[in-house]
C-alpha positions as CSV (number, residue, x, y, z in Angstrom):
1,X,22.1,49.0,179.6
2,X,24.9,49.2,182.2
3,X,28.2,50.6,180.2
4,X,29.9,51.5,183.4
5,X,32.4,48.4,183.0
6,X,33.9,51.1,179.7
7,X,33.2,53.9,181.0
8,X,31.0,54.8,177.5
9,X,28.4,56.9,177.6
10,X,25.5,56.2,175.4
11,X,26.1,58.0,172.6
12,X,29.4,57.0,172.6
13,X,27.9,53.4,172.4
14,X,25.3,54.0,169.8
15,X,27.5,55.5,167.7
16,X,29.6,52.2,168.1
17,X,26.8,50.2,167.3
18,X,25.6,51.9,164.4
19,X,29.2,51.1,162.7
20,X,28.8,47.3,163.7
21,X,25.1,47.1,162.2
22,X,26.7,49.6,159.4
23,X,29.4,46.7,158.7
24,X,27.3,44.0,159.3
25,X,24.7,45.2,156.6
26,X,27.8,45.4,154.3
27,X,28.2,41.9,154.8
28,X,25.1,40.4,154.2
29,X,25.0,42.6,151.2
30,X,28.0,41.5,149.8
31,X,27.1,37.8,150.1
32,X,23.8,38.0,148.7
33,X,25.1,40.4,145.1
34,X,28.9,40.3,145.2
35,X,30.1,43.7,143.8
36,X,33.1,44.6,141.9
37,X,35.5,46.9,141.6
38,X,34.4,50.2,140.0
39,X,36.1,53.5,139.0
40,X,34.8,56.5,139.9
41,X,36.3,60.0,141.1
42,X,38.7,58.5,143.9
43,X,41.9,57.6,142.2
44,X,41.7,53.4,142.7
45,X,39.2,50.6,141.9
46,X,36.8,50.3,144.5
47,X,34.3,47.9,145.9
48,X,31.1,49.1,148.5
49,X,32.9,48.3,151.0
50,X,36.2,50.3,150.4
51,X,34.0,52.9,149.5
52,X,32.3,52.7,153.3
53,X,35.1,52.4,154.8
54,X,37.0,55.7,152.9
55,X,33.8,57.7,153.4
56,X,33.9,56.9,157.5
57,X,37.3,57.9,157.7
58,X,37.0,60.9,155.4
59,X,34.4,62.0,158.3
60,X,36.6,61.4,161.4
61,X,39.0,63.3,159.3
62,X,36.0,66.3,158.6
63,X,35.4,66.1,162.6
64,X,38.2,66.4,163.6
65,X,38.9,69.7,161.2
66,X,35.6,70.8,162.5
67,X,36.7,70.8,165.8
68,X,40.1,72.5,165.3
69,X,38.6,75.0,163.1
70,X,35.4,76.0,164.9
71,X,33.7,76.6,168.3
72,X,30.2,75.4,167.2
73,X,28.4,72.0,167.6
74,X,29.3,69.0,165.8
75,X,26.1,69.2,163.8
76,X,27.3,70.4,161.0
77,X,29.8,68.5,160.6
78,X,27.7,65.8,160.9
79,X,25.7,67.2,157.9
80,X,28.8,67.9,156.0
81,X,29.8,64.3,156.9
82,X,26.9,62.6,155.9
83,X,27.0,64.1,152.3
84,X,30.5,63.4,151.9
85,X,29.9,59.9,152.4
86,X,26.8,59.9,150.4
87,X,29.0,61.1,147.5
88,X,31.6,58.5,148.0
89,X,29.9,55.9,148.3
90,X,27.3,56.7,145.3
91,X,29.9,58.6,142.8
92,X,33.6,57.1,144.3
């Protein structure tokens, strides 16, 4: 694939594309078993996809601490990311 035209680099475009399958998936799902709103630990009434879209942004959020706090890879923030949303999504 030839991402010149953006100047992405592949990573940059799988990670892009994992979020459109991501939201995609959400989609389908949502058609096929409508949810609705539950309460869990986050202070609102939430749906699966609220609760997708709060964990994502909680983990830009935990990136972008990880980067201002630390020198190290991003791997553990990835790790500490992936659980976060885990949580909200399951428990939110």
């Amino acid at each position: 694939m030839d991402f010149q035209w953006m100047a992405w680099t592949m990573p940059t475009a799988l990670f892009f594309i994992g979020i459109a399958l991501m939201l995609t998936a959400m989609t389908v799902w949502e058609v096929l078993s409508p949810t609705a709103e539950t309460k869990g630990f986050l202070p609102m009434r939430t749906t699966r996809g609220d609760r997708l879209f709060i964990g994502l942004l909680g983990s830009a959020f935990l990136h972008l601490g990880w980067l201002a706090a630390t020198d190290s890879t991003l791997w553990g923030a990835l790790a500490v990311s992936l659980v976060w949303t885990a949580l909200v999504i399951r428990f939110g």
